[in-house]
N, C-alpha and C positions, 0 to 999 in steps of 0.2 A: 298571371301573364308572365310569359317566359321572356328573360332579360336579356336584351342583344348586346352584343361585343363588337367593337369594330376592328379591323385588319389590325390596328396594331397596337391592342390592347390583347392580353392574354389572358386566357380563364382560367378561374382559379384552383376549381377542381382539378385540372390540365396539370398546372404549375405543383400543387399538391402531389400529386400521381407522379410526377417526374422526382420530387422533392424525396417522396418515398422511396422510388425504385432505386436513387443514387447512391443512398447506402450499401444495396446490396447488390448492386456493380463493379462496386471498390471493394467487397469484403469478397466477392468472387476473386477478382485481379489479387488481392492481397493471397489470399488461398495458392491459388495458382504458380505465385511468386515463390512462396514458401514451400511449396509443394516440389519445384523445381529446382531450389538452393539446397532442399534434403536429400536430394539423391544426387546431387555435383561434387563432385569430390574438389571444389574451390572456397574463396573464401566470400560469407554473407559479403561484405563489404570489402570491394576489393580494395587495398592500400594507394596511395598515393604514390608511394619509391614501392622499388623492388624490395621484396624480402629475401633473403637466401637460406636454405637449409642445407647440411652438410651428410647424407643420406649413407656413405661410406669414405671412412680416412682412405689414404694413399697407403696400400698394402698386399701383401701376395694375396691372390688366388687362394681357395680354402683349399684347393685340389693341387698335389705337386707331383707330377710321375716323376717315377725313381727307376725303373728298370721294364724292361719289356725282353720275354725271351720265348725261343719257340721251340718245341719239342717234338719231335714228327715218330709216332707210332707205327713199326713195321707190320706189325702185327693184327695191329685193329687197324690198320691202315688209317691213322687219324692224326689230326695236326693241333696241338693244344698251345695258347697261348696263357701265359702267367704275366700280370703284370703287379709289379709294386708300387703301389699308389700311397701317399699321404693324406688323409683328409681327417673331416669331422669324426668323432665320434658314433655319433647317430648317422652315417651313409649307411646308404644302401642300394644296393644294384638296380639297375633295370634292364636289365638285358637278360639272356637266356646263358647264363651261368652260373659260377657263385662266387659268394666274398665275405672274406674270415678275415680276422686280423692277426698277424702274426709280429707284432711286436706293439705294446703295450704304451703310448705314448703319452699316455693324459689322453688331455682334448684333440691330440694332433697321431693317433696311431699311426701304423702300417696296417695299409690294409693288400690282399691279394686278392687279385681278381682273376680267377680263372676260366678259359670257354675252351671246350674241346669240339671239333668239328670234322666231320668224314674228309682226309683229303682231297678227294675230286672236287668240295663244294668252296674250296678255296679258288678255283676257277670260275666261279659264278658270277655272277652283277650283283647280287645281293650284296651288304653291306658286311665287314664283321668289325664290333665292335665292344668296347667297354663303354657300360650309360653307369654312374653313378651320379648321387642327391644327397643332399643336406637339408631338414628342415629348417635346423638350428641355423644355420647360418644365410639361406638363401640363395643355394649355390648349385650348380649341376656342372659335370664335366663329360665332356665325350674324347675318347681317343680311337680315332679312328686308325683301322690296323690295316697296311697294305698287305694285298694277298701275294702276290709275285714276289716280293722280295727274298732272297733265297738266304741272305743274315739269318744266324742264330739270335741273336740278341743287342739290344740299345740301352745304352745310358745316358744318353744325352739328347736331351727334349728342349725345341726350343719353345719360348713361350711360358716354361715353366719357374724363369725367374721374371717374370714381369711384374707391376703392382699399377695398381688402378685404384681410384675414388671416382666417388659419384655424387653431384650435388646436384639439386633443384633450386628455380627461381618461381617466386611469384608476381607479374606484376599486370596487377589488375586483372580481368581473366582467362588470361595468359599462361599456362605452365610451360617452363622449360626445363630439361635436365639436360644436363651434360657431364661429361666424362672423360677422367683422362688417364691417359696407359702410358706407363712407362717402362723399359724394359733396357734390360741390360744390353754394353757390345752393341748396339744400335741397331739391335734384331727386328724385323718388320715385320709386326702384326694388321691384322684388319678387323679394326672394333665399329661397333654397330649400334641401334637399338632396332628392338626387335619388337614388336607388338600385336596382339588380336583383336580384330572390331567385331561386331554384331548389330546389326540396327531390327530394332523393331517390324515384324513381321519378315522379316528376312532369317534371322538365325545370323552365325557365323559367317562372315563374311570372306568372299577367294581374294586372290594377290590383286586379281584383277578388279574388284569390288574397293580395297584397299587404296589402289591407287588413284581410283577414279576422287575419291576424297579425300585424297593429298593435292589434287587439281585445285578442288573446291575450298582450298585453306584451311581445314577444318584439325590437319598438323603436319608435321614437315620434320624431316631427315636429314640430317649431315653428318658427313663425315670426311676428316682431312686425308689428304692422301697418304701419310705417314701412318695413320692409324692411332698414331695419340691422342687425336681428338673425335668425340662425336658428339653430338646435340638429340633433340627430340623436343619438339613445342607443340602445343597442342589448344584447343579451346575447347574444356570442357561446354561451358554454360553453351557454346552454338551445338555442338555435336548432340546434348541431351535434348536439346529444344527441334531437333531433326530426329531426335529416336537412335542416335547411335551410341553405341555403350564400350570402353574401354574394357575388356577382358583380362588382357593380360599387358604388361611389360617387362622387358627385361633384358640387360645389357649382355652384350655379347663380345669376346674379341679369341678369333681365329688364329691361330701359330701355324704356316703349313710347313712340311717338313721340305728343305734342300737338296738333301742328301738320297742319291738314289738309292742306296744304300739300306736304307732305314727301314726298319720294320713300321712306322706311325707315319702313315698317311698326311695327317692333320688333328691339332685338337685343339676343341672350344672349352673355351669357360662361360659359362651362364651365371649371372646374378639375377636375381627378379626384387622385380620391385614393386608390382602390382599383380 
C-alpha cells in the first residue's frame, strides 16, 4: 500500500532530490564566478579602502622635437620635410617615409625623420605627418605638419617640454586612472584618455556605440579645462557580465601650435596603458 502525505509534510524522496541537486547549483554558480573573476582585469576580492598604484612618475614625454625644416625641390618638383625628433631607442616609423638616427644618444638618440611629397599634394586634405612608437617605453608621437605654411623651418615646439604621470585607483570594483600634465610658461595643452570597447557579438565598437555606454555608467571621462588633469573610471566586473571588453587605453595630451607661422600644426603624445 502506497503511503500518503499530507499538505504540509514533505516527501522524502522530494526533499532527497533537492538535497542532491543543491550541490551542484552552487558548484555551477561557484564556476561561473570564477569563470568571470578570470577574465576581469580586477581584484578576486575587492578591498575595503582604495588601493593606489603609481603607473608613470611625473616626467617628459619619451618623444621631444628638436627641429622641423622644409626643403622644396625645383626640379622634381617636391617638398621634403626633415624633422629632428628625440626618442627611444627601439622607435620606429609609421608613416610613409623614413628614420635613421643621426646622433648616437644611449637610450635617448636623435632620430630623423624624413617624407618627401609631390608639391601639388601639399594642397590636398590628406594629412601629412610624422607617426613614430616605442615598445620599450609605451609611447607614440604624432607631429602633425601644416601644409600652407610658407616657413622654411621651426625650433620651437610647444608641448615639448611638458611632463606627465599617471596613477590608478582601485576601489572595490571600480578602476580609476587619472593624470596629470604639467607644462612649462603655462602653455595649454588638452589631455584625454582615450580608449577601444568591443562587446560580444558586435566586434569593435563606433564613437557612437562608445557613448551610448558611457550613458549606461559602465565608465566615464573627464578632463579639467586647463588640461592638467584627466580621469577615466570604469567597472570592469559590469561591463564583462554585458559582454563588453576593454581593448585598448591610453593616455593622450594634444599641444596645438599658436603661431601661424609654424610649420607643426599640432602634436600628440600617446602613452598606453592597456
Amino acid at each position: 500500500m502506497s503511503e500518503k502525505f499530507s499538505s504540509g509534510t514533505k516527501d522524502p524522496k522530494q526533499t532527497n532530490k533537492q538535497t542532491n541537486n543543491q550541490p551542484q547549483k552552487e558548484e555551477i554558480i561557484l564556476q561561473s564566478i570564477t569563470s568571470l573573476q578570470s577574465d576581469c582585469p580586477c581584484l578576486t576580492d575587492p578591498p575595503l579602502v582604495p588601493t593606489e598604484h603609481e603607473i608613470r612618475t611625473l616626467e617628459k614625454a619619451a618623444f621631444e622635437p628638436i627641429s622641423l625644416r622644409k626643403i622644396f625641390d625645383m626640379n622634381a618638383f617636391t617638398v621634403t620635410y626633415i624633422g629632428d625628433i628625440r626618442g627611444p631607442a627601439d622607435a620606429v616609423s609609421e608613416f610613409n617615409g623614413t628614420l635613421r638616427r643621426v646622433y648616437d644618444g644611449g637610450n635617448n638618440p636623435i632620430l630623423e625623420a624624413r617624407l618627401t611629397v609631390p608639391a601639388m599634394e601639399v594642397l590636398h586634405d590628406h594629412p601629412i605627418a610624422f607617426i613614430l612608437s616605442s615598445e620599450s617605453t609605451s609611447s607614440s608621437f604624432v607631429m602633425d605638419i601644416n601644409r600652407t605654411r610658407m616657413a622654411a623651418k621651426q625650433t620651437e615646439f610647444i608641448g615639448s617640454k611638458c611632463h606627465f604621470k599617471i596613477s590608478s585607483t582601485t576601489n572595490g570594483n571600480v578602476f580609476l586612472y587619472n593624470a596629470f600634465t604639467s607644462c612649462q610658461d603655462q602653455v595649454h595643452v588638452s589631455s584625454y584618455f582615450k580608449t577601444k570597447l568591443s562587446q560580444r557579438g558586435k566586434g569593435m565598437l563606433s564613437f557612437e556605440e562608445t557613448e551610448e555606454l558611457k550613458v549606461k555608467r559602465y565608465y566615464n571621462f573627464s578632463s579639467s579645462v586647463d588640461g592638467e588633469k584627466a580621469s577615466f573610471s570604469m567597472n570592469p566586473v559590469e561591463m564583462l557580465a554585458n559582454g563588453i571588453k576593454l581593448e585598448s587605453l591610453k593616455f593622450q595630451f594634444v599641444a596645438l601650435s599658436k603661431n601661424k607661422n609654424d610649420l607643426v600644426a599640432f602634436n600628440v603624445w600617446s602613452y598606453d596603458i592597456v
